[in-house]
LOMAR-147149 format. One record per residue (C-alpha): z, x, y; residue in three letters; residue number from 1. Coordinates in pm, 1 decimal, decimal comma. Example, Ala and Ser with C-alpha at 12.3 -4.5 7.8 and 13.67 -1.06 7.14 Angstrom:
residues 2
       zz       xx       yy res   n
    780,0   1230,0   -450,0 ALA   1
    714,0   1367,0   -106,0 SER   2
//
This chain:
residues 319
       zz       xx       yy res   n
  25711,3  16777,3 -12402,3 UNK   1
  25379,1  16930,6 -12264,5 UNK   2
  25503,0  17155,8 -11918,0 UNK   3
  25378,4  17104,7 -11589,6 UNK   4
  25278,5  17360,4 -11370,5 UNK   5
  25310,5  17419,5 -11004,1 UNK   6
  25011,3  17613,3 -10880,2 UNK   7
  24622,2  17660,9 -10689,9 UNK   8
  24378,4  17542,0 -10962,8 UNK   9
  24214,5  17872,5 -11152,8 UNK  10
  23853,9  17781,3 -11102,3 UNK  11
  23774,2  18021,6 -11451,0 UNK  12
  24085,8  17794,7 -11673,2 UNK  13
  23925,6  17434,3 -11643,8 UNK  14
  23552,8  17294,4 -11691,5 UNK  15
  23500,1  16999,8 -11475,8 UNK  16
  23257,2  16756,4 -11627,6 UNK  17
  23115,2  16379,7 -11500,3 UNK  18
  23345,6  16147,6 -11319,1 UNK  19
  23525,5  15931,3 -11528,4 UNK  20
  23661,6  15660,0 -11305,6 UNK  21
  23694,1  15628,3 -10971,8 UNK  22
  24001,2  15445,1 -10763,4 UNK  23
  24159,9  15344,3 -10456,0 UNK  24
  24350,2  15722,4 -10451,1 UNK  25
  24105,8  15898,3 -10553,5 UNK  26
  23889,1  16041,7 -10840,9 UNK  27
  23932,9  16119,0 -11245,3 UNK  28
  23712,3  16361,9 -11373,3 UNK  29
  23673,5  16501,4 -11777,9 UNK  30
  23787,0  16859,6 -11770,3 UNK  31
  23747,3  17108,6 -12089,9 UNK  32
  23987,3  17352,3 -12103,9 UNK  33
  23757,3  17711,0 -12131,1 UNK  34
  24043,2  17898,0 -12382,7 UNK  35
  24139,7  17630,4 -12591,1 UNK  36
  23875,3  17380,9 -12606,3 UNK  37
  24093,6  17061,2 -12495,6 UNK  38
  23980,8  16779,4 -12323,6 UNK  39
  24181,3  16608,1 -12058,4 UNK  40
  24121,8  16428,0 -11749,5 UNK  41
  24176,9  16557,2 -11383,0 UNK  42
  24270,5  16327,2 -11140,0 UNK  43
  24249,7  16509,9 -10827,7 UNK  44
  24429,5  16311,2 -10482,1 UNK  45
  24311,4  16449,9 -10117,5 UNK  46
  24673,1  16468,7  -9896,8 UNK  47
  24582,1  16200,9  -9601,9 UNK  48
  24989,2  16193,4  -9479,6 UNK  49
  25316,4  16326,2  -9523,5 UNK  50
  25424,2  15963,6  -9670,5 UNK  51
  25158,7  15985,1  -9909,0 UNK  52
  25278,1  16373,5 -10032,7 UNK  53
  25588,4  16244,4 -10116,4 UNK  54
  25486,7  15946,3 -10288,3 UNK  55
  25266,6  16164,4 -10517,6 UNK  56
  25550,9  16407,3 -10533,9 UNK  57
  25777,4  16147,1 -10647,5 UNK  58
  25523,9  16038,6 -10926,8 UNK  59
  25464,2  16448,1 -11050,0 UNK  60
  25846,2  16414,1 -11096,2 UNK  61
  25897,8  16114,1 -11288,5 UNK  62
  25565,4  16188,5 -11511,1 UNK  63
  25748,7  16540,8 -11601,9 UNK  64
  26097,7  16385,7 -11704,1 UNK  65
  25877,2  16094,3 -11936,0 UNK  66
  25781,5  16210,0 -12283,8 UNK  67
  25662,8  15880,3 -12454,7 UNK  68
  25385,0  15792,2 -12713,8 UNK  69
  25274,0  15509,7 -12475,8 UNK  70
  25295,5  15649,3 -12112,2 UNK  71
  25055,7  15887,5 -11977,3 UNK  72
  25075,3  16244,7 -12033,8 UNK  73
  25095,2  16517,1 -11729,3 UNK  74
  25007,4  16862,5 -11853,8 UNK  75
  24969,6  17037,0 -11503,2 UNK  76
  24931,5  17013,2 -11138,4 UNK  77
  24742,1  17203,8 -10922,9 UNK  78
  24733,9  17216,6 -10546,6 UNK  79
  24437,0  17377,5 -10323,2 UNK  80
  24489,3  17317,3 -10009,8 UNK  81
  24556,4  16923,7  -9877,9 UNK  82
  24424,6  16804,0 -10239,8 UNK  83
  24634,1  16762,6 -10539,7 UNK  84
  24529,0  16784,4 -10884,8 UNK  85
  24646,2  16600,4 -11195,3 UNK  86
  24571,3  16757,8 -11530,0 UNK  87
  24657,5  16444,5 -11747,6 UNK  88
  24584,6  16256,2 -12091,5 UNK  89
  24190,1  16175,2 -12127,7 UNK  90
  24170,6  15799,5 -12203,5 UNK  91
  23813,8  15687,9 -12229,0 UNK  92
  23915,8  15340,9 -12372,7 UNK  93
  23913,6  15144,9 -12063,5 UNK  94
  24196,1  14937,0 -11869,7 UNK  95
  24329,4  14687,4 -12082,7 UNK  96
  24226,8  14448,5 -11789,1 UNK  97
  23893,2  14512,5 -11881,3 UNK  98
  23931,6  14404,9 -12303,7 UNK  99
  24065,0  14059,0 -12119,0 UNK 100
  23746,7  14018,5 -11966,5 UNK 101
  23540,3  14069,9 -12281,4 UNK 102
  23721,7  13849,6 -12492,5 UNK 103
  23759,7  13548,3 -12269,5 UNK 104
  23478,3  13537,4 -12030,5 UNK 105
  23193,8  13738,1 -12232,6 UNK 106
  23245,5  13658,1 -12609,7 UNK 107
  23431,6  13329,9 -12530,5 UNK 108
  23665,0  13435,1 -12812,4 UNK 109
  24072,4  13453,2 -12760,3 UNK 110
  24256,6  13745,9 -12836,4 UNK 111
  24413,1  13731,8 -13190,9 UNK 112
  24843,5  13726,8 -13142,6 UNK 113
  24814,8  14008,1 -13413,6 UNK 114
  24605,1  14223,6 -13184,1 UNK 115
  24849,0  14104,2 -12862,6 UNK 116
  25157,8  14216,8 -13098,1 UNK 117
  24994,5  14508,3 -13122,0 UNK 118
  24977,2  14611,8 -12738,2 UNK 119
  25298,1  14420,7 -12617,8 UNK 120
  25503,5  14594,5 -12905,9 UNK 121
  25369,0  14959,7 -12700,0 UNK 122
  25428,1  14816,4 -12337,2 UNK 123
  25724,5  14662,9 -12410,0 UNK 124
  25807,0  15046,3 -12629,6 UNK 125
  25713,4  15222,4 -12265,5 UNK 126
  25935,1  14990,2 -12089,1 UNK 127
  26238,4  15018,2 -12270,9 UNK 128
  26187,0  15373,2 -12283,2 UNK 129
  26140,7  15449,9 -11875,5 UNK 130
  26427,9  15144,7 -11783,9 UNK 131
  26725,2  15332,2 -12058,0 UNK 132
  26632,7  15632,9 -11821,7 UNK 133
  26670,6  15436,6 -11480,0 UNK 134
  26280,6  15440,0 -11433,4 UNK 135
  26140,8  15121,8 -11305,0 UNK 136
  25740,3  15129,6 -11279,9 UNK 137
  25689,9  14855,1 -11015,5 UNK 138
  25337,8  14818,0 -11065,6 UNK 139
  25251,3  14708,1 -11397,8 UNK 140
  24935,6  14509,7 -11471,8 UNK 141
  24641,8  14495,2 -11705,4 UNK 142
  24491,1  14738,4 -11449,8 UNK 143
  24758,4  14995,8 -11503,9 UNK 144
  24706,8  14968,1 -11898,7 UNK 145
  24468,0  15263,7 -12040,4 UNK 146
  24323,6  15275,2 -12434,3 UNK 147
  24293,4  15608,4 -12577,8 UNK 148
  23960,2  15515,8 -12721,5 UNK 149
  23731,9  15195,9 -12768,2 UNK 150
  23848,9  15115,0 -13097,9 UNK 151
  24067,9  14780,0 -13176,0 UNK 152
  24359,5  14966,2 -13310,3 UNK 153
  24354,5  15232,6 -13016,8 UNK 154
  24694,9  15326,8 -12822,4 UNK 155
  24739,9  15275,0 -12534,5 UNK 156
  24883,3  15390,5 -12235,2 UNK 157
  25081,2  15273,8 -11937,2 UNK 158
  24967,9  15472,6 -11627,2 UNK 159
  25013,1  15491,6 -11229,2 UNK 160
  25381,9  15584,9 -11204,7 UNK 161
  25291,4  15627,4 -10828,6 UNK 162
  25534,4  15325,4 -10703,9 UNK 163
  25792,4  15415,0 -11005,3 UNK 164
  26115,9  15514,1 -10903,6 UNK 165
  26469,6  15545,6 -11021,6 UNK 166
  26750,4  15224,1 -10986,5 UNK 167
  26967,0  15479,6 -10851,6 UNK 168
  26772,5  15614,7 -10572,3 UNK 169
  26630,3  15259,7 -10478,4 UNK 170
  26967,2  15156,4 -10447,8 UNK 171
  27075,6  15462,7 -10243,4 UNK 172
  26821,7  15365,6 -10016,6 UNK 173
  26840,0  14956,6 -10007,5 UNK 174
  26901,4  14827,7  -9651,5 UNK 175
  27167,0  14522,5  -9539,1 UNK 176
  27044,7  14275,8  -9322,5 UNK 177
  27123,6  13953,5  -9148,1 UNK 178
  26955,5  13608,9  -9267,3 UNK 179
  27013,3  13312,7  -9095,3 UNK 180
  27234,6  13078,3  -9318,3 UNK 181
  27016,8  12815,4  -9514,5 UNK 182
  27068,3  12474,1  -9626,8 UNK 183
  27331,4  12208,8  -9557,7 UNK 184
  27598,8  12519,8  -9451,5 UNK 185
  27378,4  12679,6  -9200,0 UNK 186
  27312,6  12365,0  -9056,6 UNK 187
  27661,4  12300,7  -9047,8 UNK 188
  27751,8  12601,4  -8916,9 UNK 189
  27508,9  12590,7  -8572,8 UNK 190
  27634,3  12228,6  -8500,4 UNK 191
  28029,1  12430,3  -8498,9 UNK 192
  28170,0  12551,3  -8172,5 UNK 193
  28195,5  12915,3  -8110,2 UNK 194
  28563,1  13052,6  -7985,7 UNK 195
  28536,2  13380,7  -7828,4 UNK 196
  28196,7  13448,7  -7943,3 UNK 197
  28289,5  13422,3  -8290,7 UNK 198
  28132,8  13117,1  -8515,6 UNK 199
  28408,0  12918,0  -8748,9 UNK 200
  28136,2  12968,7  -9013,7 UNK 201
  27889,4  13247,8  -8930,5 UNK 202
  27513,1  13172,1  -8922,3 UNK 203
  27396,1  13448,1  -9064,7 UNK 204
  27485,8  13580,5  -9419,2 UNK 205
  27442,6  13980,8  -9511,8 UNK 206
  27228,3  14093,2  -9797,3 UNK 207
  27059,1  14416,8  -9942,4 UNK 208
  26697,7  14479,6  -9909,6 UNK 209
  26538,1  14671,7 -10163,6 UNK 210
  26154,6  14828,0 -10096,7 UNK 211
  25936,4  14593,9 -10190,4 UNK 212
  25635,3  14760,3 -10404,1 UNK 213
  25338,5  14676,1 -10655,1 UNK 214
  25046,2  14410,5 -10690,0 UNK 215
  25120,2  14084,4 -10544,8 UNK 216
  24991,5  13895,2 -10851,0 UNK 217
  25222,0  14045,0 -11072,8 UNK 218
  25557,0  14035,8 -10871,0 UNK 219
  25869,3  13922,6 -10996,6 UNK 220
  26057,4  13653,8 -10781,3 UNK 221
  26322,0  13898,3 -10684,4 UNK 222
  26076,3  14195,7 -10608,6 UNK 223
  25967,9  13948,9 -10406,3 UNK 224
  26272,7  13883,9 -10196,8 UNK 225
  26390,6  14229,8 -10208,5 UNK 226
  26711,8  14280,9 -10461,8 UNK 227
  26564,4  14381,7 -10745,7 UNK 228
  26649,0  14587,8 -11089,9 UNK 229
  26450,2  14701,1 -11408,7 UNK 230
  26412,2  14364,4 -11493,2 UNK 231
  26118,3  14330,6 -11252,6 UNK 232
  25908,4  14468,3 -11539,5 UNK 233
  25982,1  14237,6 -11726,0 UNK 234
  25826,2  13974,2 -11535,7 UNK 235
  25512,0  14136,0 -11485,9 UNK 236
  25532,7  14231,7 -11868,5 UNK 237
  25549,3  13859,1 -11936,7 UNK 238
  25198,3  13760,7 -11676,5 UNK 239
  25035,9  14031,9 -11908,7 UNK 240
  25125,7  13870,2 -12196,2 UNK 241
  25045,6  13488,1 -12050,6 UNK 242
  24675,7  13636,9 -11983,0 UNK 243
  24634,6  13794,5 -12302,9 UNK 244
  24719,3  13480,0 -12481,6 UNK 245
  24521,1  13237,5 -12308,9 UNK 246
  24268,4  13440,2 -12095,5 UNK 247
  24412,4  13271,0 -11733,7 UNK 248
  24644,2  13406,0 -11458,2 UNK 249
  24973,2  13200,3 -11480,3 UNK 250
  25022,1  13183,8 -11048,3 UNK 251
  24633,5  13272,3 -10934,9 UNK 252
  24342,7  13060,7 -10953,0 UNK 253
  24095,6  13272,9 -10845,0 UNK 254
  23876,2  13135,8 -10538,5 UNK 255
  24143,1  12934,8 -10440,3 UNK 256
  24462,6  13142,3 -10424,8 UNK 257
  24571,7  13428,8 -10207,0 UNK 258
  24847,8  13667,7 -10183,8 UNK 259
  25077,4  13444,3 -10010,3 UNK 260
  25015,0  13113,5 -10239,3 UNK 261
  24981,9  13368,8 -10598,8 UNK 262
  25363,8  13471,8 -10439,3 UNK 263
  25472,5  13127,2 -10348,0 UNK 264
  25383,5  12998,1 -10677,6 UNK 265
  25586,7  13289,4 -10805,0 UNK 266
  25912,9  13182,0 -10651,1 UNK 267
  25863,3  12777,8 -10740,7 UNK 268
  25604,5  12696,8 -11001,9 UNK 269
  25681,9  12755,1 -11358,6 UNK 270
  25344,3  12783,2 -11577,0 UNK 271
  25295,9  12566,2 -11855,6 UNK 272
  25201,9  12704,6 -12199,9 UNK 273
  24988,6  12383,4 -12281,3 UNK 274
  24682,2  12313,1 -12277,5 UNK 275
  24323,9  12390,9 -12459,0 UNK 276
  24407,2  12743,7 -12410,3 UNK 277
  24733,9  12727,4 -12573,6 UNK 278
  24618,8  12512,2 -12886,4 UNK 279
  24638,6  12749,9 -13126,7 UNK 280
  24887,5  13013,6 -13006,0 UNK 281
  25209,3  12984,5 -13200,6 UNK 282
  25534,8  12816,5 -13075,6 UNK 283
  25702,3  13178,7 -13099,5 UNK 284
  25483,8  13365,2 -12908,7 UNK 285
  25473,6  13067,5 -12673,1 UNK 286
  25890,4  13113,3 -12656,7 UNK 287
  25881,1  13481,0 -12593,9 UNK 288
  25652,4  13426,5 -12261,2 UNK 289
  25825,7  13190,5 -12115,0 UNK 290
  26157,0  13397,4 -12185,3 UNK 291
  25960,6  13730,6 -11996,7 UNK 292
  25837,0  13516,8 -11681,2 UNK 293
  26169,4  13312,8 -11696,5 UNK 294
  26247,7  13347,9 -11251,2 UNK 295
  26612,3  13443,6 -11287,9 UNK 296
  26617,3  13765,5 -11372,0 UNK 297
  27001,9  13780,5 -11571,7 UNK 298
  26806,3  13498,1 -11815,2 UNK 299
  26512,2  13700,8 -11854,0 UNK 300
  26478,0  13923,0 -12175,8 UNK 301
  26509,6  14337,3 -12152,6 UNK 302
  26237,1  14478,8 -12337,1 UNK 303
  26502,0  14621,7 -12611,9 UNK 304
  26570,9  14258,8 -12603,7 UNK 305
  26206,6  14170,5 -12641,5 UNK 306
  26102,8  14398,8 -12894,6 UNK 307
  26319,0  14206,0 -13131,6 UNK 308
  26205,6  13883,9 -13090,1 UNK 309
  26123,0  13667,2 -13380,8 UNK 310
  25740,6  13668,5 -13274,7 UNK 311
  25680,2  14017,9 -13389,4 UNK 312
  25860,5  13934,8 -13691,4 UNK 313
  25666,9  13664,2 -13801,1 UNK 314
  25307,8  13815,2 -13708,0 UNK 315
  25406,2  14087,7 -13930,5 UNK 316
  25428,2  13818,4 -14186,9 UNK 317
  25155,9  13641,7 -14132,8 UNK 318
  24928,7  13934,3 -14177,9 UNK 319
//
């Protein structure tokens, strides 16, 4: 595993080139190491508040304890003053968001299931990986995806570990509150008399709150009410997969959706795999979405689970 350093950024070590990308948290650049010749990418992050130090400390953490072919690679970290700097794997591929877009709305073409075997056999690799640790990434989307290069058979990455945290310390820090008792029993229970200011069936009913995080559009039902585990992945593993297949968002339409109806949708609509868009993909791929977007989450496949699904059995096969 490549080290990371804790330091102020030697302005004679690194060669900053042209910006690469730029996002909500800041900037990537190209940098060329001076001694050695290697090219990585700095992704430098200017401090705006104390929350936001410990959210990127949190993410310098996790990114040192992960050494996998398919997650992002930290080298170093640098700090100068109230901006933080990422030395990290160059990927000059592209998102994977941004192959989804080329395929379906500029060459009108679907995505082969060999190529989407391809990429969901290396998420679903980074995902098992991070979840047998305790990791759970929290944001994963087509956005968070990076290629190496531009070529079909390029790896990829999974990237932004910046909501990521560990089961253990997301538990440590869940919350219990008081809901109001739905359904036939809560109604029940505020038509009962009270005896010494104590209800025969109480109206409210104690659960644990977990931090909600991530992209609205790709949140599992149970991120979404706040008791959540690894699984939550899963889910958003599984609206990666629906898009790649058949070019549309399972729960957003776009120009008519928002973040409240794309999460509504998520608790009570299940997406069909039918359809002109789902013609020709197979019955088996077909069976392993549905099985990753599945709402309860103790029905929904692991990604150890998923990896050895039929589907990438019989694509193997069929090439």
């Amino acid at each position: 595993m490549y080290p990371a350093h804790h330091g102020i950024c030697e302005g004679n070590k690194d060669k900053f080139s042209g910006k690469l990308r730029e996002r909500s948290f800041g900037k990537v650049q190209l940098v060329t190491n001076k001694k050695t010749g290697a090219r990585r990418a700095c992704k430098s992050i200017g401090i705006q508040s104390p929350d936001q130090w410990e959210l990127i400390k949190a993410e310098i953490e996790l990114l040192k304890a992960l050494n996998h072919p398919n997650i992002m690679k930290l080298y170093e970290t640098y700090q100068d003053g109230y901006t933080i700097y990422l030395i990290i794997e160059l990927c000059h591929g592209g998102p994977l968001f941004d192959r989804i877009v080329q395929h379906y709305e500029k060459l009108r073409s679907p995505i082969t299931e060999e190529q989407v075997s391809h990429w969901m056999r290396q998420i679903l690799s980074a995902c098992a990986y991070c979840h047998e640790r305790g990791v759970v990434h929290r944001d994963l989307k087509p956005e968070n995806i990076l290629f190496v290069d531009s070529s079909p058979d390029s790896p990829i990455k999974v990237i932004d570990f910046g909501l990521s945290d560990t089961m253990q310390r997301l538990r440590e820090t869940a919350k219990e509150v008081k809901e109001k008792r739905g359904g036939v029993g809560g109604a029940v229970a505020r038509l009962l008399p009270s005896f010494n200011g104590r209800h025969i069936i109480p109206w409210y009913v104690r659960r644990v709150r977990m931090q909600r995080a991530g992209t609205p559009h790709y949140m599992a039902p149970e991120m979404i009410r706040g008791d959540y585990d690894e699984r939550c992945d899963l889910f958003a593993v599984g609206i990666i997969m629906y898009q790649l297949l058949s070019g549309i968002h399972p729960f957003y339409v776009p120009g008519l959706d928002n973040e409240e109806t794309v999460k509504s949708k998520i608790l009570t609509v299940d997406p069909p795999t039918t359809g002109e868009e789902w013609q020709c993909v197979t019955s088996q791929a077909k069976d392993l979405v549905r099985k990753l977007i599945v709402k309860n989450p103790k029905k929904r496949l692991s990604a150890a689970q998923a990896l050895e699904h039929p589907w990438f059995q019989y694509v193997r096969v069929r090439i």
